[in-house]
N, C-alpha and C positions, 0 to 999 in steps of 0.2 A: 587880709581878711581873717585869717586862722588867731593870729594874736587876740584879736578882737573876741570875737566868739570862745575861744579857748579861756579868755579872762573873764569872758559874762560869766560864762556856766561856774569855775571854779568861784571866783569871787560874789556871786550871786548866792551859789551854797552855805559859802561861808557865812552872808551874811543872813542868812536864814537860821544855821545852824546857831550860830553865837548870840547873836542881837534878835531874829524872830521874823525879821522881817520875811513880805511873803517872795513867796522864791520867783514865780514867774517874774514878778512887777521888777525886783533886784537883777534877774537875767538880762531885762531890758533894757533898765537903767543905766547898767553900767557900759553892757555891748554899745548903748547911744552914743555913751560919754566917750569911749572908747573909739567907737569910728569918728565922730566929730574934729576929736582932740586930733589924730592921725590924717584924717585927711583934710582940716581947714591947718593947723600948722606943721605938722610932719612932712606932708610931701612937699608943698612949698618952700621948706627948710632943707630938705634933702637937695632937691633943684638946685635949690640956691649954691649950696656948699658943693654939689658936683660941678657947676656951672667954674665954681673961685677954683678949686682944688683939685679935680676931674683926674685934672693929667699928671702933676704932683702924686696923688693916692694909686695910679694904674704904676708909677713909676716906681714908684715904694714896694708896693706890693709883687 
C-alpha cells in the first residue's frame, strides 16, 4: 500500500505543478491506477514466480 499512496501524493504534485492539473482529482487518479496495476497483475505475478522459483531464490539468497 505505501508504494501506492507514496506515488499518488508525489506524482499527483507533480502533475499539478508542471501541467495544471488539479491536485486532488491527479492524487486519485494515479493512487487508482496504481493499486489496480499491483494488485490485478503484480500479485498474481509474484504468486506465480514464487510458486516456479520459491526455492531456487531462498537458496540463492
Amino acid at each position: 500500500m505505501w508504494p501506492t499512496i507514496v506515488n499518488a501524493i508525489i506524482i499527483g504534485i507533480m502533475l499539478n505543478k508542471f501541467l495544471g492539473f488539479p491536485l486532488i482529482l491527479s492524487m486519485l487518479q494515479v493512487g487508482f491506477g496504481q493499486f489496480v496495476v499491483i494488485t490485478i497483475i503484480g500479485v498474481p505475478l509474484f504468486n506465480m514466480i514464487e510458486r516456479k522459483y520459491g526455492k531456487r531464490l531462498k537458496d540463492l539468497l
